[in-house]
C-alpha positions as CSV (number, residue, x, y, z in Angstrom):
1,X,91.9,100.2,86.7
2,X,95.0,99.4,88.6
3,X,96.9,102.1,89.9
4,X,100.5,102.7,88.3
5,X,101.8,105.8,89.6
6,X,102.2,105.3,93.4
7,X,99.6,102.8,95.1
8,X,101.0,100.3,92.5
9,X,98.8,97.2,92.3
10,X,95.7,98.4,94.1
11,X,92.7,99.3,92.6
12,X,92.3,102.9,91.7
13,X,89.4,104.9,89.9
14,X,91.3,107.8,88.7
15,X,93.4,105.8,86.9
16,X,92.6,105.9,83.2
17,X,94.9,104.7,80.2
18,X,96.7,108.3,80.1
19,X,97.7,107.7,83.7
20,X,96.3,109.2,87.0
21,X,93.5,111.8,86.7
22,X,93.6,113.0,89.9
23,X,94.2,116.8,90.6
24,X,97.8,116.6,89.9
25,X,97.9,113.0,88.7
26,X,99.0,111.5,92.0
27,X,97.8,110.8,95.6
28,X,98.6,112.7,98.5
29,X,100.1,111.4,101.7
30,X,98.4,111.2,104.7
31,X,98.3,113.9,107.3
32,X,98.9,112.9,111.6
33,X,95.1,112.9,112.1
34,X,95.2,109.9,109.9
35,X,97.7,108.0,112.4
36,X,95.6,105.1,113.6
37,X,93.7,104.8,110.8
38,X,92.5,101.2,109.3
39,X,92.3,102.8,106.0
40,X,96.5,103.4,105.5
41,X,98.9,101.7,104.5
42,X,102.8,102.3,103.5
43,X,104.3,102.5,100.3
44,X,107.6,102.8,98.5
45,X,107.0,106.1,98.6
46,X,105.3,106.4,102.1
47,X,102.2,105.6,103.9
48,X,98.6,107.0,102.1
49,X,95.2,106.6,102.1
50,X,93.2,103.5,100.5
51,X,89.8,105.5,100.5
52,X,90.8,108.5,99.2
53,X,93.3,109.9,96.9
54,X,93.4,113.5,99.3
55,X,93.5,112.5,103.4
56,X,94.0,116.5,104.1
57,X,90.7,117.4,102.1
58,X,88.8,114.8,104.3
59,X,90.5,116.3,107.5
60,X,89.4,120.0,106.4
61,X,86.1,120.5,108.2
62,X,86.5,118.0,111.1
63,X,87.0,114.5,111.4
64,X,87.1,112.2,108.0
65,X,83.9,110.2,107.9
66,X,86.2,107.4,106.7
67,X,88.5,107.3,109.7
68,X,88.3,104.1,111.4
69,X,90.3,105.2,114.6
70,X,88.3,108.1,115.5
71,X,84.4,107.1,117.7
72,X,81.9,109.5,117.1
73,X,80.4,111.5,120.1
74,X,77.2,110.1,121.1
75,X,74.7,112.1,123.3
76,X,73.6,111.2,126.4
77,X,70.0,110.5,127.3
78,X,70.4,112.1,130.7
79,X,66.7,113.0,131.4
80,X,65.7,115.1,134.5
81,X,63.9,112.5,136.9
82,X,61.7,113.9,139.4
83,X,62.8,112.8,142.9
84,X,59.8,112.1,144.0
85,X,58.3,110.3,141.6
86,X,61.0,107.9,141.6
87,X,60.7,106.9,145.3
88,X,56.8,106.4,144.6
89,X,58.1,104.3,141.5
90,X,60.7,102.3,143.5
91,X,58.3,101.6,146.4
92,X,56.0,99.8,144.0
């Protein structure tokens, strides 16, 4: 349904025909890790989330997996090369 209490206009699905059924029939604004994001965007009543209803919940135990500003860490494939064994390889 279409949001009517603060996103108005935007697709919502807590939105039922008694109003929001979010935890405390509204969404929250978004906290500073959020600054950056793709996923914001402002308000009347400020700037929240598109994804999710509760930015601070996603934030909780590290980094939202919805946050489009943030790279994931990747690991390095640095393998121990034998010296050796790469001047034999190289003087093929």
């Amino acid at each position: 349904m279409i949001c009517e209490t603060i996103r108005k206009g935007m697709e919502c699905p807590f939105m039922t025909a008694n109003g929001c059924g979010y935890n405390g029939g509204k969404c929250h604004m978004v906290v500073e890790q959020c600054e950056g994001c793709g996923k914001t965007s402002e308000f009347n009543t400020g700037w929240y989330c598109t994804a999710c209803p509760d930015p601070a919940i996603k934030w909780k135990n590290g980094t939202c997996n919805l946050a489009s500003h943030v790279k994931a860490a990747t690991a390095s494939n640095a393998q121990k090369i034998n010296p050796l064994k790469a001047s034999k390889r190289g003087s093929r």
